[in-house]
VEXDREN-2710 file (C-alpha; in Angstrom, 1 decimal):
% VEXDREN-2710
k/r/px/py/pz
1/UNK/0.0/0.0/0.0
2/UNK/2.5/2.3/0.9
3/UNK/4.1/1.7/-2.5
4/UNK/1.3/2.2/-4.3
5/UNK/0.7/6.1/-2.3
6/UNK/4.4/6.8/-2.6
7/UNK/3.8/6.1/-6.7
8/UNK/0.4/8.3/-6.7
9/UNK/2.9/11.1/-5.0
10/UNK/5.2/10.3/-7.8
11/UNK/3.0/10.7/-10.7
12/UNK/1.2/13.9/-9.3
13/UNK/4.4/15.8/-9.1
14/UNK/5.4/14.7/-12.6
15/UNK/2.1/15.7/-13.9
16/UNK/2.4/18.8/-11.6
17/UNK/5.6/19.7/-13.4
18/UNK/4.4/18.9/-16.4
19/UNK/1.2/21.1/-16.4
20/UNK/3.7/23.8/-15.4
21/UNK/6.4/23.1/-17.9
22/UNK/7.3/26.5/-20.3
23/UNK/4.5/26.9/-23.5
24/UNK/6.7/27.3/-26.2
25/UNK/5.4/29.0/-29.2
26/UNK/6.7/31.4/-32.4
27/UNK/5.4/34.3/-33.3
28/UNK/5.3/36.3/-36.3
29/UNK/3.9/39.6/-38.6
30/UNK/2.6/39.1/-42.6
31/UNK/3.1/42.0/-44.6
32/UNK/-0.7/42.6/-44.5
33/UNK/-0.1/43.3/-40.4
34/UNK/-1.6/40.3/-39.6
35/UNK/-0.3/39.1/-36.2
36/UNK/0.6/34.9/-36.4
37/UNK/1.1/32.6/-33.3
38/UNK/1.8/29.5/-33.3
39/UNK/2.0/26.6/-30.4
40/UNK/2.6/23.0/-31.7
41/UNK/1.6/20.1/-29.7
42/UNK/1.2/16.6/-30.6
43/UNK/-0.2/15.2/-27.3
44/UNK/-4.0/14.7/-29.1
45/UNK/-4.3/14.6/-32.4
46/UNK/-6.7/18.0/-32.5
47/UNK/-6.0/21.5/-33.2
48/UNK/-7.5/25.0/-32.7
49/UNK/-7.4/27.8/-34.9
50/UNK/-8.6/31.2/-33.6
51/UNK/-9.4/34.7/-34.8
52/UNK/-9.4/37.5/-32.1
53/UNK/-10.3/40.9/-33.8
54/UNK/-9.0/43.9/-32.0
55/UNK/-13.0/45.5/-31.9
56/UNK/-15.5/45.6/-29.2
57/UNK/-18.4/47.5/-28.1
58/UNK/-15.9/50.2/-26.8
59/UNK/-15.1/51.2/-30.2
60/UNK/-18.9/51.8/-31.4
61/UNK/-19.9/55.4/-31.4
62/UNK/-22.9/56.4/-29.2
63/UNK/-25.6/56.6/-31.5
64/UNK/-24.6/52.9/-33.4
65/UNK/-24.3/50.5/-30.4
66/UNK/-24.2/46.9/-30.4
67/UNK/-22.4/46.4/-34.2
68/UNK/-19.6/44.1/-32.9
69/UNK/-21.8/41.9/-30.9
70/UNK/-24.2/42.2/-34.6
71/UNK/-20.8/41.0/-36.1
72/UNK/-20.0/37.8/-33.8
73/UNK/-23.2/36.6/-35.6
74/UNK/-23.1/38.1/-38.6
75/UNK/-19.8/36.3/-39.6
76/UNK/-21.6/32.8/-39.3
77/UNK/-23.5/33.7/-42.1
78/UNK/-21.5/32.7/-44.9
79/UNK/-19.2/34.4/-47.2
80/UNK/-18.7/34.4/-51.6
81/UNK/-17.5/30.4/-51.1
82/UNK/-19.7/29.3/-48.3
83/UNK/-23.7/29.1/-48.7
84/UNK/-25.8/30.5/-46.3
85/UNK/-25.9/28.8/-43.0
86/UNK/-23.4/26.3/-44.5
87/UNK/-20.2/27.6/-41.9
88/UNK/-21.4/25.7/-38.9
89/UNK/-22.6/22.6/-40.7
90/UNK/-19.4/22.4/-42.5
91/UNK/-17.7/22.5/-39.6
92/UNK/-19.5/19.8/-37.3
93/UNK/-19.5/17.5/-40.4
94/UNK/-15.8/17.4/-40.0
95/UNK/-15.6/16.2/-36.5
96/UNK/-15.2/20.2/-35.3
97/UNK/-16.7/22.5/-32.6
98/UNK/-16.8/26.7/-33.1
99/UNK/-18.2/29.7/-30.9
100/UNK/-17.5/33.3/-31.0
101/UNK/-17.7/36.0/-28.1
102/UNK/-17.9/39.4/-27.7
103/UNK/-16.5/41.8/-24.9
104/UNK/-16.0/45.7/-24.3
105/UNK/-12.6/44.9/-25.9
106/UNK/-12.1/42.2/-28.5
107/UNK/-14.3/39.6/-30.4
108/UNK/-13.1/36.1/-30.7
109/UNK/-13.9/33.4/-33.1
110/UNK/-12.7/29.4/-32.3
111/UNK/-12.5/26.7/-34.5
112/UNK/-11.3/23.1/-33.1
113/UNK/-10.9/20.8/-35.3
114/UNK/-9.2/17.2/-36.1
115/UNK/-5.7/18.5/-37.1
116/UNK/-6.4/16.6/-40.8
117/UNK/-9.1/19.2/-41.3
118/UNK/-6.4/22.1/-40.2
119/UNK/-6.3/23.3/-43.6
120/UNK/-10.3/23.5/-43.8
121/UNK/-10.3/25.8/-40.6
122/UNK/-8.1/28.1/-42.3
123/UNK/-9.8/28.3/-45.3
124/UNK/-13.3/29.1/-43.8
125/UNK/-11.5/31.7/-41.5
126/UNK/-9.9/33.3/-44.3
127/UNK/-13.1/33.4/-46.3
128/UNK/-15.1/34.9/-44.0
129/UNK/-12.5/37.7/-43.6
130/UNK/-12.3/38.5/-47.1
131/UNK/-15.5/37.8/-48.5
132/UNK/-18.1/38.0/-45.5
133/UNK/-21.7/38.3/-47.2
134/UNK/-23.3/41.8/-45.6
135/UNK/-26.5/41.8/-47.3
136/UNK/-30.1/42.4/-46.6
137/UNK/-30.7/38.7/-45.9
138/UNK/-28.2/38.2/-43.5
139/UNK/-28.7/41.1/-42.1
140/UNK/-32.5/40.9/-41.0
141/UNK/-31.9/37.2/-40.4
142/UNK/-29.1/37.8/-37.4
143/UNK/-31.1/40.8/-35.9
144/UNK/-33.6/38.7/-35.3
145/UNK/-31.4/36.4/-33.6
146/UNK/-30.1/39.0/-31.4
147/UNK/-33.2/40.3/-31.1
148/UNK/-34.7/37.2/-29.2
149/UNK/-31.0/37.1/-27.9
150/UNK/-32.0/40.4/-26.2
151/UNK/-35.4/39.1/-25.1
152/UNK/-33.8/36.0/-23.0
153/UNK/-31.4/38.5/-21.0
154/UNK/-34.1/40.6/-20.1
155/UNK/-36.1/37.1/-19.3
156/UNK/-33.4/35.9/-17.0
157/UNK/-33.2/36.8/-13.7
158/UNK/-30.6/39.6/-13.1
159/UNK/-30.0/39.4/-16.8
160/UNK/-29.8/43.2/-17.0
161/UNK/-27.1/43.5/-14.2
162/UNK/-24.4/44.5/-16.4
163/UNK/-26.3/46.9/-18.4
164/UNK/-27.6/48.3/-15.3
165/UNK/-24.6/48.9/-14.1
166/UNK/-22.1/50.2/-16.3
167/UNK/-24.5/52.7/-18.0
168/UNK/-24.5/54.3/-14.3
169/UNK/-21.1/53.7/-13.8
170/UNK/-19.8/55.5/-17.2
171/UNK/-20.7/58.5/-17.6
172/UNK/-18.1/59.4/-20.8
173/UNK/-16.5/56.0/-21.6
174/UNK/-18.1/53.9/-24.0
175/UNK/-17.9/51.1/-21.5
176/UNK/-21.0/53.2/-20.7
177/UNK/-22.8/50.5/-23.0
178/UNK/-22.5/46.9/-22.7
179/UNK/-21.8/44.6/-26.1
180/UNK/-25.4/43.8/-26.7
181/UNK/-26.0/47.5/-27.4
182/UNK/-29.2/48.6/-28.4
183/UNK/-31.8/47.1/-30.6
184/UNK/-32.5/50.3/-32.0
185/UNK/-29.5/51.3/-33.4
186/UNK/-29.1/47.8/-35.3
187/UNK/-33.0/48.3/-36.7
188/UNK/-31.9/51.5/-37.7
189/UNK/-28.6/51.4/-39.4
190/UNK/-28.2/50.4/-43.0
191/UNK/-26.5/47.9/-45.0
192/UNK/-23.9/50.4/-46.1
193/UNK/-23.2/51.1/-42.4
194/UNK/-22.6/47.4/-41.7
195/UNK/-20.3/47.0/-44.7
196/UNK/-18.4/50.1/-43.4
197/UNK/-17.9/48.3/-40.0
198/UNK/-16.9/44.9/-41.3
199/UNK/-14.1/47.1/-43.7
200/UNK/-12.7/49.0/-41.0
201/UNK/-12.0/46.5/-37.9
202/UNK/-12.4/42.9/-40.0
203/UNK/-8.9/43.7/-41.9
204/UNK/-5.7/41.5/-41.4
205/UNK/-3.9/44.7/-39.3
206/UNK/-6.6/44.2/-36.9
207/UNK/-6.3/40.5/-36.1
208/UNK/-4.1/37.8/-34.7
209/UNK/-4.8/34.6/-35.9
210/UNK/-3.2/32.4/-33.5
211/UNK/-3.1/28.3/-33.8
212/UNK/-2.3/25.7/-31.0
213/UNK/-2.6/21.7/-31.4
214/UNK/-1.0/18.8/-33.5
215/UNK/0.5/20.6/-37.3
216/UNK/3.2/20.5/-39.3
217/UNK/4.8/23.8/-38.5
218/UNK/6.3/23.8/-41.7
219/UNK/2.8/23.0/-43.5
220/UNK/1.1/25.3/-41.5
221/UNK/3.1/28.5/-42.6
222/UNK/2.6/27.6/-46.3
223/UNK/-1.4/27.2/-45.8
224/UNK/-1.3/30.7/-43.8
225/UNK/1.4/32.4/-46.5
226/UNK/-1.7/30.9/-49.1
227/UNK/-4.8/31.9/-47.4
228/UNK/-4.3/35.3/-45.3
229/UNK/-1.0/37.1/-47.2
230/UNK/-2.7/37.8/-49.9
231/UNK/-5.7/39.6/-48.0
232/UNK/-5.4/43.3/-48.6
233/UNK/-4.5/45.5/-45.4
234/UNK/-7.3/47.6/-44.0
235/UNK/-6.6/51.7/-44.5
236/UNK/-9.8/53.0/-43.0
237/UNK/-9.0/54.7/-39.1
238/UNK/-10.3/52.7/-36.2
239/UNK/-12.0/54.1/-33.6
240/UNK/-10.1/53.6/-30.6
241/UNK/-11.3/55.8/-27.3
242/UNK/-9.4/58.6/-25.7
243/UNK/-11.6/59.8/-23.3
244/UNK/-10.7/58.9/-19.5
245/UNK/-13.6/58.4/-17.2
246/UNK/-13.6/61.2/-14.6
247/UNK/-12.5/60.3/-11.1
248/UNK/-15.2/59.5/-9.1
249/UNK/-15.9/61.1/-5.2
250/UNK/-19.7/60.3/-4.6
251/UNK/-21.8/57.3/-4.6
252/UNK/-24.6/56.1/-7.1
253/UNK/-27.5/54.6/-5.8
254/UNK/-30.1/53.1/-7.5
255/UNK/-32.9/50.8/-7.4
256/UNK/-33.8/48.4/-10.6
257/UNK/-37.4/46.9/-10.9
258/UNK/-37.4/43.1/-12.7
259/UNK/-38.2/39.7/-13.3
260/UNK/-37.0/38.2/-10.1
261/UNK/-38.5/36.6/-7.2
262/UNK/-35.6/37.2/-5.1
263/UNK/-34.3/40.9/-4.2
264/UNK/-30.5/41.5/-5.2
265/UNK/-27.7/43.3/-4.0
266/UNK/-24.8/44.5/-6.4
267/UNK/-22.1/46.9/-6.7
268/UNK/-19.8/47.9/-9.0
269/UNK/-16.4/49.7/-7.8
270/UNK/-14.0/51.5/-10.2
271/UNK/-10.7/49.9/-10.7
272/UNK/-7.3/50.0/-13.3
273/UNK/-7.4/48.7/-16.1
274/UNK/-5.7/44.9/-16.7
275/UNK/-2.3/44.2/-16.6
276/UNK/-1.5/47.1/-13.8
277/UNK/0.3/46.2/-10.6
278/UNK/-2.7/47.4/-8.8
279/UNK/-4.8/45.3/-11.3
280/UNK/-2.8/42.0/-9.8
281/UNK/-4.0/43.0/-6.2
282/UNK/-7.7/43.9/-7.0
283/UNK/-7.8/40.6/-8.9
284/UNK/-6.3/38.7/-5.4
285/UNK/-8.6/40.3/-3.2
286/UNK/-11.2/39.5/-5.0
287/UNK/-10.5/36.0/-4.4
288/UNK/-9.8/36.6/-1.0
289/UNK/-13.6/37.7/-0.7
290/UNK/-15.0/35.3/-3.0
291/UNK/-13.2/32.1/-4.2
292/UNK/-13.9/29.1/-2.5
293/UNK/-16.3/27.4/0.3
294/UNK/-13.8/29.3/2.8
295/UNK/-13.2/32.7/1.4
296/UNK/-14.2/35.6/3.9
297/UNK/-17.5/36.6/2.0
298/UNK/-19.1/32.7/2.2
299/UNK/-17.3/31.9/5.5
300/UNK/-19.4/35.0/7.4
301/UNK/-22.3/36.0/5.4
302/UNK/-23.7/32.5/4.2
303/UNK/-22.2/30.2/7.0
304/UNK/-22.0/31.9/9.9
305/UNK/-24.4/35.0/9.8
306/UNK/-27.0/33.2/7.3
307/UNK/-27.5/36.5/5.8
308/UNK/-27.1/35.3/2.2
309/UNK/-28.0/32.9/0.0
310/UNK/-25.1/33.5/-2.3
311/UNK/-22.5/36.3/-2.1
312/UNK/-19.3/36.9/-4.4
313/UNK/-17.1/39.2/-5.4
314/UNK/-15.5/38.7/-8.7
315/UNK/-13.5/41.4/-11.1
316/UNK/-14.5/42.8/-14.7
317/UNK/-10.7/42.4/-16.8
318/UNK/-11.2/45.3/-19.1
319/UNK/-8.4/46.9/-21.7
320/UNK/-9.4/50.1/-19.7
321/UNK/-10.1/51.5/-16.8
322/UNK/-13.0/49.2/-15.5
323/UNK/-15.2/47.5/-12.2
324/UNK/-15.0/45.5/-9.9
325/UNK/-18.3/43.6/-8.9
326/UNK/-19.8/42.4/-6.1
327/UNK/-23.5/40.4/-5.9
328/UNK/-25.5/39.5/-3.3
329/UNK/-29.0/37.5/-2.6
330/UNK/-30.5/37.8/1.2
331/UNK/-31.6/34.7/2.7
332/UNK/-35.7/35.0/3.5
333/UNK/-36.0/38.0/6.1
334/UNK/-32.7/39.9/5.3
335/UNK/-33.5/43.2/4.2
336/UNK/-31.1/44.6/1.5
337/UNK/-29.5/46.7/3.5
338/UNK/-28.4/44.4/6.2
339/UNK/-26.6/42.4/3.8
340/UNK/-25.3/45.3/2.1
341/UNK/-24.0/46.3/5.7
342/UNK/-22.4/43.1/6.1
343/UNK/-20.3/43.0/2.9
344/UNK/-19.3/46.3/3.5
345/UNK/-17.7/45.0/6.7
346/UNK/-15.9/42.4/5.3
347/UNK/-14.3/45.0/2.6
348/UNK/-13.6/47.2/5.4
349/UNK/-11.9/44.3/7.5
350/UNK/-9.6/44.3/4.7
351/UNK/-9.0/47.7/4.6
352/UNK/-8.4/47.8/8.3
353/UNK/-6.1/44.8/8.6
354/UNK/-3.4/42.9/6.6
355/UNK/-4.7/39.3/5.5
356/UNK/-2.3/36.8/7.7
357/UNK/0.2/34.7/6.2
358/UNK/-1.6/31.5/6.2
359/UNK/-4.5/33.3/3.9
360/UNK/-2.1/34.7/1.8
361/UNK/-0.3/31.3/1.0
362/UNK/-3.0/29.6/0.4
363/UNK/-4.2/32.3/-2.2
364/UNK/-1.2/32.2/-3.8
365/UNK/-1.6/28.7/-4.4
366/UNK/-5.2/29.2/-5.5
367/UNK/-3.7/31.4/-8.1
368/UNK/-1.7/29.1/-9.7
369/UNK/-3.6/26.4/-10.3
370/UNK/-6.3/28.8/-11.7
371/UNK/-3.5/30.0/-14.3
372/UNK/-2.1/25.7/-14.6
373/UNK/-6.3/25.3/-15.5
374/UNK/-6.7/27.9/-17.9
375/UNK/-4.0/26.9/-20.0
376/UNK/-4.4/22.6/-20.0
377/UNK/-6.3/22.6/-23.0
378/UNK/-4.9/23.9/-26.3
379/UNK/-8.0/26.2/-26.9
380/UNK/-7.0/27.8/-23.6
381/UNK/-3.3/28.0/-24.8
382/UNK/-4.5/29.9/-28.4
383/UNK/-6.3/32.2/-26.9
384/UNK/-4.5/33.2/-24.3
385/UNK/-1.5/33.6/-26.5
386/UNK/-3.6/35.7/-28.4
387/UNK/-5.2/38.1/-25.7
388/UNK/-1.7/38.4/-24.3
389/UNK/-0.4/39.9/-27.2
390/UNK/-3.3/42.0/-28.1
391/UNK/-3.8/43.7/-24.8
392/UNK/-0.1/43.8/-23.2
393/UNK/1.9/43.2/-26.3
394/UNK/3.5/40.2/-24.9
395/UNK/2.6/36.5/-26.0
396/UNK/5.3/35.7/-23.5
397/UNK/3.2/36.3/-20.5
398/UNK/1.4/33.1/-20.6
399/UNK/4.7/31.7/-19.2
400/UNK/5.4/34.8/-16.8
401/UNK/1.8/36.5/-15.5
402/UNK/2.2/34.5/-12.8
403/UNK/5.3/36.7/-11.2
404/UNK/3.0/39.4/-11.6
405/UNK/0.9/37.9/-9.2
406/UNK/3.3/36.6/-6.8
407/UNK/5.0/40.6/-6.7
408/UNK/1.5/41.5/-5.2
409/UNK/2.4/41.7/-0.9
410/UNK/-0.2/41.5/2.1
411/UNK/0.3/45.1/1.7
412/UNK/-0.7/45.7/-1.9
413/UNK/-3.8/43.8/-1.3
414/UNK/-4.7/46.3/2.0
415/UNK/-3.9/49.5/-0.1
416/UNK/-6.0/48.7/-3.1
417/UNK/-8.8/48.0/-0.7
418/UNK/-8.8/51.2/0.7
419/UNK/-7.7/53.0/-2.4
420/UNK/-10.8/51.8/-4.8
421/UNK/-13.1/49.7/-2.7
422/UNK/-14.5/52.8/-1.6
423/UNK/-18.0/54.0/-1.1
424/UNK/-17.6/57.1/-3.0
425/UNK/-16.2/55.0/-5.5
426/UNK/-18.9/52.8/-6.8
427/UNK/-22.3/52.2/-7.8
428/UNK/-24.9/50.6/-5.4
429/UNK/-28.1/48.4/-7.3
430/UNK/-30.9/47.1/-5.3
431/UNK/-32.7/44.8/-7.1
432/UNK/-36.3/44.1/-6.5
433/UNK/-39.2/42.1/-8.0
434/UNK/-41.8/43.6/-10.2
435/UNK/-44.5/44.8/-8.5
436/UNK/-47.3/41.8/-9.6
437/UNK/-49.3/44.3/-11.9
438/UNK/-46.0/45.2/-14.1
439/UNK/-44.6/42.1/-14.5
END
């Protein structure tokens, strides 16, 4: 028996060190400005190839919201080569998978695929950037999806948190809307404008195609060399916001009406944007609050106080300056503001006091198995690779973001609690159900 344990020990730490071994990968520029990453790996025999365009809500203007969520979909819709409705088919007919998402910041496109059909994936991706099909059809078709898209947020409960909050939260950032945008604008643009989109951000200089999984590096290069060099470079100027939201000194409160049965409470605090020392700490106390059956928030206000059916804190990455969130439900007979009173006191605990050394270990250690996790599939690896580059200009982080981390002290983590967590700092939603008429 004891054997047998002393082997188990044995092959954890191997796998341990494996899951922690370096990610190599090469990186390189076409002529067109397209940004190439590759990360070869033979240990299944699939592969993904993914698209992140450097476009998200943040660069719509005010009066034409929503057009790069509109896009995620839009780009499904088929191109010159590919029949209507014929890219997802295609794809699950040759033993693939594919999904696209939206942020503030970036949109990103997935394809994974078994590595014979690596070739395909390129192909349709390349398609789809040079010869999307924006016409009526398409159009009207994918604003209906969105449209009942729309519906089932509004439907679910809490599904209008985010809008909720960052509208009141930005006052002159365009983080002010969130990447659904508005139904409006998209029922009220034209074709022309939607071509106009798709020419300025969905251009080689604006993306960075990058590839993980089991391929002939040698192969690879010659099928990107034959299907993205020869894709003109985009000359029409990106939006790309200037405007710095406006330090905030007071509170906003507010109460939201909706579909709920349960009241809420949620708040929203302003913090740096990703990538910033200070970004590392909010990011770790975060977790301090939040992550796990044993972090301070579920310890206190479930456990021990039975204030709260669920309580978390969890931060918002943004490429700017973004938010912190926190969400709350009260257990039956908690009023709002009790709970509300009781996260505050947690927060302030951490202003007040340096987490001990035990707590701080342990987070640590929470820290890097979340980073070991995010990268153990090769889907992970691609886009990380690619958001890496895109948003700190260096691929390379995926082996060294975690000394960014480890940099952050006891202290950091008590500083950045006082210097954003405060209450003069943040917005403050009470959710409540519909009055039974309304709803």
């Amino acid at each position: 028996m004891k054997r047998i344990l002393i082997a188990a020990s044995l092959c954890v730490s191997i796998l341990g060190a494996n899951a922690q071994s370096k990610i190599e990968f090469e990186q390189y520029k076409l002529k067109n400005g397209m940004n190439v990453i590759l990360h070869e790996d033979h240990s299944t025999p699939i592969v993904a190839v993914t698209i992140l365009y450097h476009v998200g809500s943040k660069n719509e203007v005010k009066t034409r919201t929503g057009f790069a969520h509109f896009f995620e979909h839009l780009m499904f819709e088929g191109s010159e080569n590919i029949g209507r409705g014929e890219y997802m088919k295609t794809v699950s007919s040759n033993g693939g998978i594919l999904n696209a998402n939206t942020s503030f910041d970036r949109t990103f496109y997935f394809e994974i695929l078994p590595s014979n059909q690596l070739e395909l994936g390129l192909w349709m991706e390349s398609e789809r950037l040079l010869h999307l099909k924006v016409d009526s059809i398409g159009v009207q078709t994918q604003r209906e999806v969105v449209k009942e898209e729309y519906r089932q947020s509004d439907n679910q409960p809490y599904g209008s948190f985010l809008r909720e909050m960052f509208s009141r939260a930005f006052e002159k950032h365009s983080y002010n809307w969130v990447p659904i945008g508005s139904l409006d604008h998209l029922n009220e643009a034209t074709i022309e404008e939607f071509v106009e989109f798709y020419k300025t951000y969905y251009v080689p200089n604006n993306a960075t195609l990058s590839i993980a999984g089991d391929f002939d590096k040698k192969q690879l290069k010659k099928w990107i060399n034959t299907y993205f060099s020869t894709i003109p470079k985009g000359t029409k100027k990106m939006l790309r916001p200037t405007i710095k939201e406006p330090i905030k000194n007071k509170e906003v409160r507010d109460t939201v009406f909706d579909n709920i049965q349960l009241p809420a409470v949620m708040m929203g605090f302003h913090t740096p944007e990703q990538g910033t020392p200070d970004a590392y700490a909010v990011d770790m106390l975060a977790q301090v609050l939040s992550q796990g059956n044993s972090s301070r928030l579920q310890k206190s206000i479930v456990d021990e106080q039975e204030k709260a059916l669920f309580v978390g804190a969890f931060p918002f990455p943004s490429e700017d300056p973004g938010l912190s969130l926190m969400f709350g439900i009260p257990n039956v007979g908690v009023e709002l503001l009790d709970l509300e009173a009781a996260i505050d006191l947690e927060v302030e605990k951490l202003q007040n006091e340096l987490i001990s050394e035990n707590e701080f270990q342990k987070l640590k250690n929470q820290i890097e198995n979340d980073m070991i996790s995010q990268n153990s599939k090769i889907e992970g690896i691609a886009e990380s690779l690619a958001n890496y580059f895109v948003y700190y200009g260096d691929a390379n982080l995926i082996n060294t973001e975690i000394d960014r981390y480890m940099k952050v002290t006891r202290e950091d983590i008590q500083r950045v609690a006082k210097e954003y967590f405060r209450k003069d700092n943040r917005v403050v939603l009470h959710y409540l159900p519909k009055p039974k008429e309304e709803k």
